[in-house]
C-alpha positions in Angstrom: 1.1 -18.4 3.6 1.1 -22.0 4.8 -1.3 -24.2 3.6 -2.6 -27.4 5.3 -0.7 -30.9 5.0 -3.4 -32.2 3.2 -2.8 -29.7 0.6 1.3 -30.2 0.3 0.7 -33.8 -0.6 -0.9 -32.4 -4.1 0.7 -34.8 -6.3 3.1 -33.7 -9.6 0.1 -34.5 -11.5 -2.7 -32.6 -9.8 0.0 -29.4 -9.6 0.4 -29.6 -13.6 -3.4 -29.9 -14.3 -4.0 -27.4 -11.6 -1.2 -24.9 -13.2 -3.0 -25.4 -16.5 -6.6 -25.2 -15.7 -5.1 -21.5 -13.7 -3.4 -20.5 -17.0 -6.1 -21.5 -18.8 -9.0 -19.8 -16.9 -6.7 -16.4 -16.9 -5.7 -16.4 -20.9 -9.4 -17.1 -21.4 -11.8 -16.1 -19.0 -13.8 -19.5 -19.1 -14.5 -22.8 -16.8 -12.3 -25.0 -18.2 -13.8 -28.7 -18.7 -11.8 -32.1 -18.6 -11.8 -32.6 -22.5 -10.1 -29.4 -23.0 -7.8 -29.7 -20.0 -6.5 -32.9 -21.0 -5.9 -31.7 -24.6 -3.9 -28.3 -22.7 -2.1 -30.4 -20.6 0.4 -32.0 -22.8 0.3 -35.5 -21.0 -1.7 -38.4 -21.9 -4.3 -38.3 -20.0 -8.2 -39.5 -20.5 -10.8 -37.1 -19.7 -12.1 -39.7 -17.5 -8.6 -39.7 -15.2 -8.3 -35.5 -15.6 -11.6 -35.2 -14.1 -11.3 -37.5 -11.4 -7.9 -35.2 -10.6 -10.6 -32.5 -10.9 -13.0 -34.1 -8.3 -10.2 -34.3 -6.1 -8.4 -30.7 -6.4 -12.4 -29.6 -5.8 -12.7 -31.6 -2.9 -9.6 -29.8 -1.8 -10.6 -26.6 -2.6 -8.4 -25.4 -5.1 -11.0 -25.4 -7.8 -15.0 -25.1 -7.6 -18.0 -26.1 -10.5 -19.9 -22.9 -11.6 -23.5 -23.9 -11.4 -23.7 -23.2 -15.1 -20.6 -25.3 -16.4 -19.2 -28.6 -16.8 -16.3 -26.5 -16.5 -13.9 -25.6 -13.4 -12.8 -22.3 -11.9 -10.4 -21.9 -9.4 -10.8 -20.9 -6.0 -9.0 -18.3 -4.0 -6.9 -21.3 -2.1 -6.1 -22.3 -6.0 -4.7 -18.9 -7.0 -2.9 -18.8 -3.6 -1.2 -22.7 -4.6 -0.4 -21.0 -8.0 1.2 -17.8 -6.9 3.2 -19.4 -4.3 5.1 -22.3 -6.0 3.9 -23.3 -9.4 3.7 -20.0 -11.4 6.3 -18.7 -13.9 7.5 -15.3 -13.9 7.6 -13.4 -17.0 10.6 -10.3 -16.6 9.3 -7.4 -18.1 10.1 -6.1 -21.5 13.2 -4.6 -21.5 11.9 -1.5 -23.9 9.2 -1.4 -21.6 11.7 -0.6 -18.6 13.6 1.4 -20.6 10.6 3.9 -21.3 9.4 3.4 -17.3 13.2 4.8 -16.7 12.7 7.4 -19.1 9.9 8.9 -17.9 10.8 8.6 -14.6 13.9 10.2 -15.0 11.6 13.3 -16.4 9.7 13.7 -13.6 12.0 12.9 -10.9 12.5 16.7 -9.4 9.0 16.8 -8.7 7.5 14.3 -6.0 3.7 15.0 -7.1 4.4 14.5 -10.2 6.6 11.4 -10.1 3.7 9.4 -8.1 0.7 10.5 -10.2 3.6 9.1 -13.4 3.9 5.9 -11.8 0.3 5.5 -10.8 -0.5 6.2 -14.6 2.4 3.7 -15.7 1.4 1.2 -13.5 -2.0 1.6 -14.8 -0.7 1.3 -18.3 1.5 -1.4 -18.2 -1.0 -4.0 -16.5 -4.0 -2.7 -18.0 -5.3 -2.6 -14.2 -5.7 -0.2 -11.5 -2.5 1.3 -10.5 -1.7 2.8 -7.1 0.7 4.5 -5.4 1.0 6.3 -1.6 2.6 9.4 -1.5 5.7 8.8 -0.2 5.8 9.5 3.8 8.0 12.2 5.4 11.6 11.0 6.8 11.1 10.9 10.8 11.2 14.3 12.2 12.8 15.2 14.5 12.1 18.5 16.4 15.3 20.7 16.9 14.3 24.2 18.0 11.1 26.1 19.0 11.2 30.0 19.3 8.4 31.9 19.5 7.7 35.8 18.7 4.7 37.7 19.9 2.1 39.5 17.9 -0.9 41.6 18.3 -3.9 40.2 19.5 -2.6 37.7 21.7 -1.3 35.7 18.6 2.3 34.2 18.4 4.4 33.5 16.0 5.8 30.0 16.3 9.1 29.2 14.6 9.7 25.6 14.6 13.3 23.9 12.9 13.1 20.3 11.8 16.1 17.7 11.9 18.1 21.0 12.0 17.5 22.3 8.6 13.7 22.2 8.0 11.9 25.6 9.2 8.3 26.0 9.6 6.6 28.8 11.0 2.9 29.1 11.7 0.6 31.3 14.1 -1.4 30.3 16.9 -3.9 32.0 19.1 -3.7 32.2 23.1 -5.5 32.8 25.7 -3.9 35.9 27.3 -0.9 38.2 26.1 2.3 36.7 26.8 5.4 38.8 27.2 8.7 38.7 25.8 10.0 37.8 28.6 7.7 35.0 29.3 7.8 33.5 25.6 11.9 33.3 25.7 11.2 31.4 29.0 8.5 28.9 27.2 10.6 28.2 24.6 14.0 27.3 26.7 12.0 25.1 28.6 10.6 23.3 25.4 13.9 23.4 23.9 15.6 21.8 26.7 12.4 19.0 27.3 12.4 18.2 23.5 15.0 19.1 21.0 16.1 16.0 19.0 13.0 14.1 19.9 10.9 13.2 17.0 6.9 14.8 16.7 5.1 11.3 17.9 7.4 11.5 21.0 6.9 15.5 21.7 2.9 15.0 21.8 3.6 11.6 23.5 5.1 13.8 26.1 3.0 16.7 26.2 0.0 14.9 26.8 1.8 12.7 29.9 3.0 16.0 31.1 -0.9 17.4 31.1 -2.5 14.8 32.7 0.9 14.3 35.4 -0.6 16.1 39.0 0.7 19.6 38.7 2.0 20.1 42.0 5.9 19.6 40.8 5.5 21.8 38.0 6.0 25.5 38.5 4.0 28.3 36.2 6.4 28.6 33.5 6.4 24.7 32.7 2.9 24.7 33.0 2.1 27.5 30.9 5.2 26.5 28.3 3.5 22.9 28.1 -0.1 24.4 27.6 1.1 26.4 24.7 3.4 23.7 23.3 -0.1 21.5 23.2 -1.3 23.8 20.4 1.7 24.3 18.7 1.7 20.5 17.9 -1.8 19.5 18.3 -2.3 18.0 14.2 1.1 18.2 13.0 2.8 14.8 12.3 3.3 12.4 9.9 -0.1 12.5 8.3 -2.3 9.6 7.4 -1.6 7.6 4.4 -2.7 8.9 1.3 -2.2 7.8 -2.4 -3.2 8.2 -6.0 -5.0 6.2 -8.1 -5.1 5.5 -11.7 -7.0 3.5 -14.2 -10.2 2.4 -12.1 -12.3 1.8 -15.2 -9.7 -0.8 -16.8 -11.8 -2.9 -14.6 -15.3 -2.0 -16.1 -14.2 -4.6 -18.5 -13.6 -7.1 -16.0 -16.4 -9.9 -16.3 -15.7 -10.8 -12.7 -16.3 -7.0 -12.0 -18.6 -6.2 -14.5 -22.1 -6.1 -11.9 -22.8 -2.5 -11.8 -23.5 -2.4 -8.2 -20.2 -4.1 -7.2 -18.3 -1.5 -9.5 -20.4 1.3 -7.4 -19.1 0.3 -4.5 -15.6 -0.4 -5.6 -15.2 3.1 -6.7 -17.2 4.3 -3.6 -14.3 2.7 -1.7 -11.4 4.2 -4.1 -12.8 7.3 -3.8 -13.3 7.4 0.1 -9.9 5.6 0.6 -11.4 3.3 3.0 -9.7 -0.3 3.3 -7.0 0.1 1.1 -5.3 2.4 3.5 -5.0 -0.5 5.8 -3.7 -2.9 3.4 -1.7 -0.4 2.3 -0.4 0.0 5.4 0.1 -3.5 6.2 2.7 -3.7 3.0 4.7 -0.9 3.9 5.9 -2.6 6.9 6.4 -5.8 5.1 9.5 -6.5 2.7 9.0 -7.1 -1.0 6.3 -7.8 -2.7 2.9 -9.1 -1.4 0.2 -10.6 -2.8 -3.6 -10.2 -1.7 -5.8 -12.7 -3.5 -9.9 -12.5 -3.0 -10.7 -12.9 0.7 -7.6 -12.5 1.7 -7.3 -8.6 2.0 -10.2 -9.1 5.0 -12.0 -6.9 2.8 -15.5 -7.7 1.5 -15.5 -5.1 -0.8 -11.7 -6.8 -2.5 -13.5 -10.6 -2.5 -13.3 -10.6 -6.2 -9.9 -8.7 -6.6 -6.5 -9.2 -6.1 -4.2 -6.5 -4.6 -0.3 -6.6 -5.7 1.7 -4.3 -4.0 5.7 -3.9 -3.4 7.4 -0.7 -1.0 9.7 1.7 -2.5 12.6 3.3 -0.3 14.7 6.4 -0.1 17.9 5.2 1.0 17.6 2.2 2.9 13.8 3.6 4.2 10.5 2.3 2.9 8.8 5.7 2.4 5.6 4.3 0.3 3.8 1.5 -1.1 2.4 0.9 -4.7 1.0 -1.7 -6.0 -2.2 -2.9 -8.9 -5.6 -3.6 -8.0 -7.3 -5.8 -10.7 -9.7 -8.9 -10.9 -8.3 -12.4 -9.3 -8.2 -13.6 -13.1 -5.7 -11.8 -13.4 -2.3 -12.3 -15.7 -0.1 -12.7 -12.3 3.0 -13.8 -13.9 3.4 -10.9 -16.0 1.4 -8.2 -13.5 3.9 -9.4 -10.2 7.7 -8.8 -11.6 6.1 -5.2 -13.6 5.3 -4.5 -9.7 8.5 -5.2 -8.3 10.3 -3.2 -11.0 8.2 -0.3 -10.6 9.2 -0.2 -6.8 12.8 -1.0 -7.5 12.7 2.3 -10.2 11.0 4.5 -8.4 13.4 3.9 -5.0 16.1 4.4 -8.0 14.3 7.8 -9.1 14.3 9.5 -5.3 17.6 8.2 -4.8 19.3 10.0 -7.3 17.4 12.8 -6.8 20.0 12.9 -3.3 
């Protein structure tokens, strides 16, 4: 994010106090007043010069006065400052990777499993709320249709996917359709889509329905009507993901209002939101950061969202990411996100 060019003209000073009064607030969950900041700071500075740097990072708005306090907080533009050029990463434990490998590695043949794992490890490792999508299907493309007739004007529908894939299912049609009729249907839908992918065959269908019908002869009509239900709800699916360790953040003061933990949960639970930020960060690269207002989401203003995509091969298949308070421990929390994505991408890939 850019920032205005007021705000790139923070001098050395005001980036150290403000990188200490960040620090500060996160180790100890406190507004944090000039005496003590000056003492933190490690320069040799009078409260009287650290607080007018104070008055002016406020008047900025990288840092705001709690009624209550002589103290400072920062804001969500102060966080945003911090994250993007003055914090320090801290790499993970290298036991702690080691273990996230391990158990990984244990899981790795079985997909559900493996994202409920890293949800919970996530979860662990952050002492947060861990998330994870469940990883979406490689583009489909559909490669042959047959269909088989049953009793009761039912049909047996025999689909093959990128040419290996075979799912059958049964639908229900108007009228009894002979043999003869349903080998036609299905060499006219083989011809009109075989390689295309699912989006693209309802893209098609549907343009084909509403086209005027006077080029189209029975068969395509008929092959086209029945190809309509054959399709009609399969695809990619919505995003969907797993969540793990929602009530670390009962213990969050910033959290801790009863009614704004209700309705946190509410939204967990009815996956509303996050599926859109979600969704935002699977089509970006690496990992992103969502601090207070930021996500557009009322519900998130006192939460930060951390969240990194993991591949197959060289295709993002899924997102996961932390969901915690803005006080958050961001130089520890951000690289334990990126490593989770960069072992889990490991984990599918080997599974190959």
């Amino acid at each position: 994010m850019t920032h205005e060019g007021r705000d790139e003209a923070l001098g050395e000073r005001a980036q150290h106090l403000l990188r200490i009064l960040i620090e500060t607030y996160i180790r100890d969950g406190q507004p944090v007043g000039s005496r003590a900041l000056s003492r933190e700071s490690g320069l040799q500075l009078s409260s009287a010069t650290v607080r007018n740097v104070m008055a002016d990072l406020e008047e900025l708005g990288f840092v705001s006065s709690p009624h209550t306090s002589a103290g400072r907080v920062p804001t969500d533009k102060g966080y945003r400052l911090f994250v993007d050029t003055l914090l320090r990463l801290r790499p993970p434990d290298e036991a702690a990777s080691a273990e996230m490998r391990r158990q990984l590695e244990a899981h790795q043949d079985n997909p559900t499993e493996l994202i409920a794992t890293v949800s919970q490890m996530l979860s662990s490792a952050t002492r947060l709320a861990g998330v994870v999508t469940l990883p979406r299907a490689r583009p489909t493309a559909v490669t042959q249709i047959e269909f088989m007739g049953l009793s009761e004007n039912r049909v047996l529908v025999v689909l093959v996917y990128n040419d290996r894939e075979v799912q059958n299912r049964i639908i229900q049609l108007e009228r009894h359709y002979s043999p003869d009729e349903l080998k036609r249907a299905s060499s006219y839908l083989n011809e009109q889509f075989r390689g295309r992918s699912l989006r693209e065959v309802r893209q098609e269908i549907l343009r084909q329905l509403s086209e005027a019908h006077a080029h189209m002869n029975q068969i395509m009509l008929e092959a086209i009507s029945v190809a309509q239900q054959v399709f009609e709800g399969s695809g990619e699916g919505r995003l969907e993901y797993v969540i793990k360790g929602e009530t670390n953040l009962m213990g969050v003061g910033e959290l801790s209002s009863v009614e704004k933990l209700r309705r946190l949960f509410e939204a967990f639970n009815e996956k509303r939101d996050f599926l859109h930020l979600l969704d935002q960060s699977l089509r970006a690269e690496g990992v992103q950061i969502f601090i207070g207002h930021e996500s557009g989401y009322r519900i998130l203003d006192d939460c930060s969202v951390i969240t990194a995509p993991y591949a197959d091969g060289d295709t993002v298949i899924g997102v996961l990411g932390v969901i915690g308070p803005t006080r958050m421990a961001y130089e520890r929390v951000i690289p334990i996100v990126d490593m989770t994505a960069k072992l889990l991408s490991a984990a599918l890939n080997s599974r190959r």
